[in-house]
N, C-alpha and C positions, 0 to 999 in steps of 0.2 A: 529447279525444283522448289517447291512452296514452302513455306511455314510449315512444319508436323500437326496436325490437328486432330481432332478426334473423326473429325467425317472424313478427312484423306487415310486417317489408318482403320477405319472402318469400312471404307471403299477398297483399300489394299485389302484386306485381309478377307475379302468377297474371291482374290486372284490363287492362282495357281502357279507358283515358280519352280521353273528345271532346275534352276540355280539359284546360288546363296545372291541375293537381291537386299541392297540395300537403300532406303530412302534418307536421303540430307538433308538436313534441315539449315533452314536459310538466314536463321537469326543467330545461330551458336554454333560455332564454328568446331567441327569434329561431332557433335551430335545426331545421328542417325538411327532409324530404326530396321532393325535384320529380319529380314524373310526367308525359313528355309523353307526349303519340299515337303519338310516332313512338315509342316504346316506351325512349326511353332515359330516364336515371334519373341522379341525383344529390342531394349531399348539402348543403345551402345555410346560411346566415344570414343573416336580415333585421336590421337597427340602423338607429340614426342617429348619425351623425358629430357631433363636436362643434359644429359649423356648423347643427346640427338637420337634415341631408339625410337621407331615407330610400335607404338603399340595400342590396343583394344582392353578396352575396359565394360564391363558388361554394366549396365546401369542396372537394371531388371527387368520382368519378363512381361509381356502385355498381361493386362488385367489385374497387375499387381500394384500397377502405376501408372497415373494417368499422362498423355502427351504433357500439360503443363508440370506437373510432379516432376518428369522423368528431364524436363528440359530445365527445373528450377538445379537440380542435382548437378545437370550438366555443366550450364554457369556455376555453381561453386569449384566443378572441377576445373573448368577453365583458369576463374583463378587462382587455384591451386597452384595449375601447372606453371602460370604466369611468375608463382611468386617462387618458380627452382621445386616445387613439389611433385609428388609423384602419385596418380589417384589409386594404380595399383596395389602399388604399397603399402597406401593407408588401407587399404580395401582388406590386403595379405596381412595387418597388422592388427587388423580391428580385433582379434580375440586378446590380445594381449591389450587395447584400446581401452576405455570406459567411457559411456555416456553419460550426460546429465542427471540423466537418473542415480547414475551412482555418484557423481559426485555430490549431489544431494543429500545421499545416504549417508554416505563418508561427512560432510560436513555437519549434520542436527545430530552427528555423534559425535562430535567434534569435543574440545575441551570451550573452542572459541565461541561456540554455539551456548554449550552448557553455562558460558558466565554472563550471557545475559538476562538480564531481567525478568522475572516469571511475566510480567505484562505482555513483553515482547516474542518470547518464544512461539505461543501458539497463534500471534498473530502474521509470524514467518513462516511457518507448518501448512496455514491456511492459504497463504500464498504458493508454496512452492508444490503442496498437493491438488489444489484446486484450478494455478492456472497454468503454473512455471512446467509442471509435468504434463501437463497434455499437450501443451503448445511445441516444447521443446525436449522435453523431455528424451525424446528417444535419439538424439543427435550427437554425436560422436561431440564429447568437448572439446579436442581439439581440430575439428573443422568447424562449430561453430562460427558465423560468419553473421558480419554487420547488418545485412540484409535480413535475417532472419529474428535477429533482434529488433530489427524496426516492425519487423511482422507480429511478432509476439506484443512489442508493445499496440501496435494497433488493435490488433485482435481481440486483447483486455480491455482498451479504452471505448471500445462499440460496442463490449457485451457477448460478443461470441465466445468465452471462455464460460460466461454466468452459469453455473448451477444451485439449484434446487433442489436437493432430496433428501430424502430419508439419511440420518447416518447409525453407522452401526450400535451407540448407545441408544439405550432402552429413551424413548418419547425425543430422541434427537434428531437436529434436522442441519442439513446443510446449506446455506446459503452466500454462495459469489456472486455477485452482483455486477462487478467489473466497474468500470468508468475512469475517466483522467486518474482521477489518485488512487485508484486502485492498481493500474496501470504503474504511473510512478513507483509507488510502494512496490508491488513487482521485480521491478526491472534494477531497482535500488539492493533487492535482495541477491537478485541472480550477480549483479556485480561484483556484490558481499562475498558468494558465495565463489567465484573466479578469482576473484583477490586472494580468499584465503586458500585455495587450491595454488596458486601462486608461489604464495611464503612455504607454502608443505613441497617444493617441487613439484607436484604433482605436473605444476603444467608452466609452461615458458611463459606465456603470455595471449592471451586474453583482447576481441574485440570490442568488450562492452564498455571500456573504460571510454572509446572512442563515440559512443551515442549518446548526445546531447539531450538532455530529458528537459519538455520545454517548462517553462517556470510554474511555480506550481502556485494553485488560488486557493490562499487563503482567506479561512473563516472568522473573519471578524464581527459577524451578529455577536449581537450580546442581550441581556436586557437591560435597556437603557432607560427603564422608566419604575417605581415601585408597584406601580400599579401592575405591572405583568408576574412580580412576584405573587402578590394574592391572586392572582390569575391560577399560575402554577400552583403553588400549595391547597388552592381551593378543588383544583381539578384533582389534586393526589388526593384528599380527601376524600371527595366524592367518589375517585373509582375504586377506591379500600370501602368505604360503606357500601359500596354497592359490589362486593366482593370482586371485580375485575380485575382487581392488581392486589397481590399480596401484602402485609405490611413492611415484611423486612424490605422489599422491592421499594413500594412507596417511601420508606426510610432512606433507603440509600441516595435514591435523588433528592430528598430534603437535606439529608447529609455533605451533597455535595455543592448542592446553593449554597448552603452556610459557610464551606469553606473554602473552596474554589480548589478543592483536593480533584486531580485525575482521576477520571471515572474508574480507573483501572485501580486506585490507589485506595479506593472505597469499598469496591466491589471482590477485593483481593485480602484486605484488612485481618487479620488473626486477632483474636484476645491476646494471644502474648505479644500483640503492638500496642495496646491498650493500656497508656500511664495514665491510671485515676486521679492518683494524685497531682500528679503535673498537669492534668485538663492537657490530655494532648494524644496523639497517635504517631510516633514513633516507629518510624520504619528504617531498618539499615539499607547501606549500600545496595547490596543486591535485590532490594523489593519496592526499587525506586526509580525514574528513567536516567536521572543524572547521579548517583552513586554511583557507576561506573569513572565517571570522570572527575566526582568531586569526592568520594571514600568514607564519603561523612552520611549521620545520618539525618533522615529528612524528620520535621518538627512539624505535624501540623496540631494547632493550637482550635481549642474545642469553646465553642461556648459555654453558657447555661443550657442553651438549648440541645446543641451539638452534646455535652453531656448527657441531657435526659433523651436522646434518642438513643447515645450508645447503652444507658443502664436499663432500657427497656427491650432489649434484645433479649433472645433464652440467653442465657450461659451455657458454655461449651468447653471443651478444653483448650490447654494454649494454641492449639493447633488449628483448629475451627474457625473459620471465615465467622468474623460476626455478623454480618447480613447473609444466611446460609440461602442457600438454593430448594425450590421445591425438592428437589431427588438430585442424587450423584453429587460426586466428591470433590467436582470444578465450583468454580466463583461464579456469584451471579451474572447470569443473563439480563443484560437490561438493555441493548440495542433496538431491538423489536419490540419489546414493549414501548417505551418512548415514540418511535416511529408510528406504528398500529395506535397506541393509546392513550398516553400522557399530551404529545404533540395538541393530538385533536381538540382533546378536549380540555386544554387551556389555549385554543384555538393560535399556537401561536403559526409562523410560517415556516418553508420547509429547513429554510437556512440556519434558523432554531435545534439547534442538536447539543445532547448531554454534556459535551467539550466545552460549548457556548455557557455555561454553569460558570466554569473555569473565567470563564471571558472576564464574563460578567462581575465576577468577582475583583478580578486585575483591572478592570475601565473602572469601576466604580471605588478602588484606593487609589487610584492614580488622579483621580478627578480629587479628592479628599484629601491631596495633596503626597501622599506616599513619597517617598522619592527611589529611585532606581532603585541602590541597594538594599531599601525597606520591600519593596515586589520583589526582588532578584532572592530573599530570604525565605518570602511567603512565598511563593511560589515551586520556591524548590526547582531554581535553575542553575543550571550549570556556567553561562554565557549571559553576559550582560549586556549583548546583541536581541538576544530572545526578548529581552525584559524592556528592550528602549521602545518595542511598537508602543507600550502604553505610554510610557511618558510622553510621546508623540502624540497621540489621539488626546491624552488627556489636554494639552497644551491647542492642539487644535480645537476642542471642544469648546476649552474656558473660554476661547478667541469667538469665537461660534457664538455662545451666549452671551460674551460681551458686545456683542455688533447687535444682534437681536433686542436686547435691553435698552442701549441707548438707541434704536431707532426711530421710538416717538420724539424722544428729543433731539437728534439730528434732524427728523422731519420737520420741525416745529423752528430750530434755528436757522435752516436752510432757507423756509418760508419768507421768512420777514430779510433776507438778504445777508446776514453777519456769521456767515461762514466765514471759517478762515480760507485766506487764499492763499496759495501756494506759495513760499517765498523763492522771491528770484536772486534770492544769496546776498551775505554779508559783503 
């Protein structure tokens, strides 16, 4: 008998059987599909339970699921059965079960959920609504299986998860986009979210800790030149006179050139973080990425200018975002605009993104000599891993410039023959 396919059980189901008729499939062993008289149709697996019983499991019913569907199902039961399990079981067990969906639910109520970072929470929300639940969502947690997490991640990395539309807030819109690190970020949450299902009992244990997530590419554009600065601030200029971008919006990316403050860390900002006196923005532990880890609050230090942007802001209460939003009670929107409008027309490229601000800031004190602990401060990190890529770049850069510099006159002493030559040792 063949492979199950959709044209073999669409030819079967042209037949008439006196008897209960079942077709095997050739690739998954115990996988068949049942043909009765009465013309209905289903997808099955025959095994035997650790106990040595023979027994029938009903996969589901044609039209409900397709040959590959009903056979990807089979293979998981297979190894089910492989690993002492039992598919009936869990079959007879699933009301008492829950899916990813709920444990979903169960965790963004979590207390563990609740202590991170307002930055971070709706950018975990956005993941596990937009791609974690459709992909997998309806999957029993615990038959979750490796293969299925490779699927998931694939699936986000090519975009087959992206959405676009409307969301239920008045002029909102929803946009997943998917790719590698969307993917990563993903797949990092769903882990997140089996780990802490873990520590609560909910669940034994968990395949995700077992998928290698492949190394991820980081964005080291920056601006590396002053001149792309009046680049930028001429283009926010221009699209605030020409009414395109609002000012508080146009503000906040000036805001964050000046300081090399996380986009998030800007656009989140309340007056009551706002020390006048101290020329600074003051945020605690919990409205920062690393006050989890480090308990302290984060400093970032304002200039003259950095001041006259924040005292040109409306005033609000301590509560009120100072760069407020056209409408609604969330923190500014600034992704899309940057991408659609800012990018363009300070013509930078596409590897140029709001983070790159940040970059830019860190390469250009680390070249001006900074040292670790001095970035590791300004930066507001946790790890002084995070903080060594600059000192690195900057180190290679000054090497960079110094080789370029002396190159007319390396070219000039090479010429005339009095180069040094190598020594062949004392």
């Amino acid at each position: 008998m063949p492979k199950l396919s959709k044209r073999l059980i669409d030819v079967t189901r042209t037949q008439v059987f006196e008897t209960r008729t079942v077709l095997w499939d050739t690739d998954v062993k115990g996988f068949g599909f049942l043909c009765l008289p009465s013309g209905a149709a289903s997808y099955i697996f025959d095994y035997r339970n650790a106990n040595g019983q023979k027994r029938r499991a009903t996969i589901g019913k044609l039209g409900a699921l397709t040959p590959d569907q009903a056979r990807a199902i089979a293979e998981g039961w297979s190894a089910l059965v492989r690993a002492g399990g039992d598919p009936l079981a869990v079959k007879q067990g699933a009301r008492e079960a829950f899916t990813l969906n709920d444990l979903f639910d169960r965790y963004l109520a979590s207390a563990r959920f609740a202590a991170k970072a307002d930055s971070a929470r709706p950018l975990d929300i956005g993941r596990i609504d937009h791609h974690l639940r459709p992909l997998v969502g309806s999957v029993f947690a615990e038959a979750l299986t490796l293969e299925q997490i490779r699927k998931a991640f694939a699936a986000i990395r090519d975009g087959q998860s992206q959405k676009h539309q409307k969301s239920d807030k008045p002029r909102g819109f929803i946009r997943a986009r998917g790719g590698a690190t969307a993917a990563r970020d993903c797949i990092i949450v769903l882990r997140t979210c089996l780990n802490w299902a873990v520590s609560e009992g909910l669940l034994k244990e968990h395949p995700a800790n077992g998928f290698k997530l492949p190394p991820q590419a980081h964005r080291e554009a920056f601006l590396d030149d002053p001149a792309h600065y009046v680049r930028l601030f001429a283009a926010l200029a221009q699209l605030e006179e020409e009414r395109r971008i609002r000012p508080a919006v146009a503000d906040a990316f000036r805001m964050m050139a000046l300081t090399g403050a996380r986009p998030a860390e800007i656009t989140r900002c309340q007056w009551k973080h706002i020390d006048l006196r101290a020329s600074a923005i003051v945020l605690p532990p919990d409205k920062h990425k690393a006050g989890k880890a480090t308990g302290r609050n984060r400093i970032i230090p304002l200039t003259e200018d950095g001041l006259a942007i924040v005292t040109r802001q409306p005033p609000g209460t301590p509560d009120d975002y100072v760069f407020r939003p056209s409408k609604g009670d969330g923190p500014l929107s600034y992704a899309t605009i940057w991408r659609e409008k800012v990018r363009p027309a300070a013509d930078f490229p596409e590897g140029i993104v709001p983070y790159s601000l940040r970059h830019s800031v860190a390469s250009w004190m680390a070249l001006d000599g900074a040292q670790a602990a001095q970035l590791m401060a300004a930066l507001g990190h946790s790890q002084m891993s995070t903080t060594q890529k600059y000192i690195h770049f900057a180190g290679a850069a000054r090497a960079e410039l110094a080789e370029r510099a002396a190159a007319p006159a390396a070219a000039g002493l090479r010429a005339v023959g009095k180069g040094r030559e190598p020594s062949s040792g004392s």
